[in-house]
N, C-alpha and C positions, 0 to 999 in steps of 0.2 A: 435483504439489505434494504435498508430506509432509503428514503428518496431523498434528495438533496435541494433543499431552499434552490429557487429562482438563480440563475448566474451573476446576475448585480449585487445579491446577499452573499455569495462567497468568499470565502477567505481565499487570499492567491494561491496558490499547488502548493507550494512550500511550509503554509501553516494549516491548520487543523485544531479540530478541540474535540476533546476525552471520546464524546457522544461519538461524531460523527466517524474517529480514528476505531473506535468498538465495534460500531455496525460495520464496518468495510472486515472489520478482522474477525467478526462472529466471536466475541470475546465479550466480557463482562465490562463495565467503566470498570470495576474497580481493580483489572488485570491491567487493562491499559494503563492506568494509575500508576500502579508497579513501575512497569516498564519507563515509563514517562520518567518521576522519578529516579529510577537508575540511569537510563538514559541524561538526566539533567547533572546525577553529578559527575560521571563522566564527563559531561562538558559538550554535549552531544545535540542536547536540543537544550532552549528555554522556553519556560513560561511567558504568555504575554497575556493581554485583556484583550477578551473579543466580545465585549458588550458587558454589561452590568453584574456583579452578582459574582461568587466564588465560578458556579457553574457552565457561566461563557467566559471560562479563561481558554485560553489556546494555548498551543505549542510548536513551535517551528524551530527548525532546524540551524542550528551554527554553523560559523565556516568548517569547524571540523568534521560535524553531523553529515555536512552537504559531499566533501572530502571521502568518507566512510562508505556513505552510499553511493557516491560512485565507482569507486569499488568495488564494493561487493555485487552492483550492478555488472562491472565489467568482468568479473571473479564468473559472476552467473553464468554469463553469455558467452564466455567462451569455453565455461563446461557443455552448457548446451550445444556450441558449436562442437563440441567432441562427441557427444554423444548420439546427434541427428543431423553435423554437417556433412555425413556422405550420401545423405537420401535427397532424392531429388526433389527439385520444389511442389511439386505435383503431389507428392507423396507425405511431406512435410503439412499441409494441407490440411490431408486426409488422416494425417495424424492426428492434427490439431481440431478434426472435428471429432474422430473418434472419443477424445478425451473429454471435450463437451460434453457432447452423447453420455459418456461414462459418467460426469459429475451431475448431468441433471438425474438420472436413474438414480446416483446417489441422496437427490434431495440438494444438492448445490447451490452456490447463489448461479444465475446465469452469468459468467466470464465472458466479456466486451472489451475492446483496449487494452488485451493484455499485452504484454512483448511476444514482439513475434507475430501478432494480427496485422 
């Protein structure tokens, strides 16, 4: 994963553009494209300008985009609460390093801030 410009050069959490939405998801721009795309006529995100040029355009999420993921956020977390809310925190942990462990082995980006850290 690419490093991300200085904190004063970011776009808020909410918006993003192609580039930096690709590197986070180990994907092509031109998949993320797609998605974008589908996503915009659903009604889900839109296009905005994040600096000069077709290629700093951005995308950020609509009220209904905003709506969907939390959702499917909340959809997430309380599978996962089914699936490891009866291990105890100690071992939830030890879980969560094991899987690190596992993804670096695999070649992984290193996972930081994920849900659940």
């Amino acid at each position: 994963m690419s490093a991300l410009p200085a904190r004063a050069s970011r776009p808020p959490p909410h918006v993003n553009t192609i580039r930096r939405s690709a590197d986070a998801c180990m994907v092509t721009r031109g998949a993320i494209t797609q998605r974008v795309e589908r996503a915009a006529k659903a009604g889900l995100v839109e296009r905005t300008t994040a600096g000069s040029g077709y290629h700093a355009r951005a995308v950020s999420l609509t009220d209904a985009g905003t709506a969907l993921l939390d959702r499917v956020v909340a959809d997430l977390l309380t599978t996962e609460d089914r699936l490891i809310g009866h291990l105890a925190p100690e071992r939830r942990d030890q879980l969560a390093d094991l899987l690190r462990e596992l993804l670096a082995g695999l070649g992984g980006a290193r996972l930081t801030g994920q849900v659940g850290d």
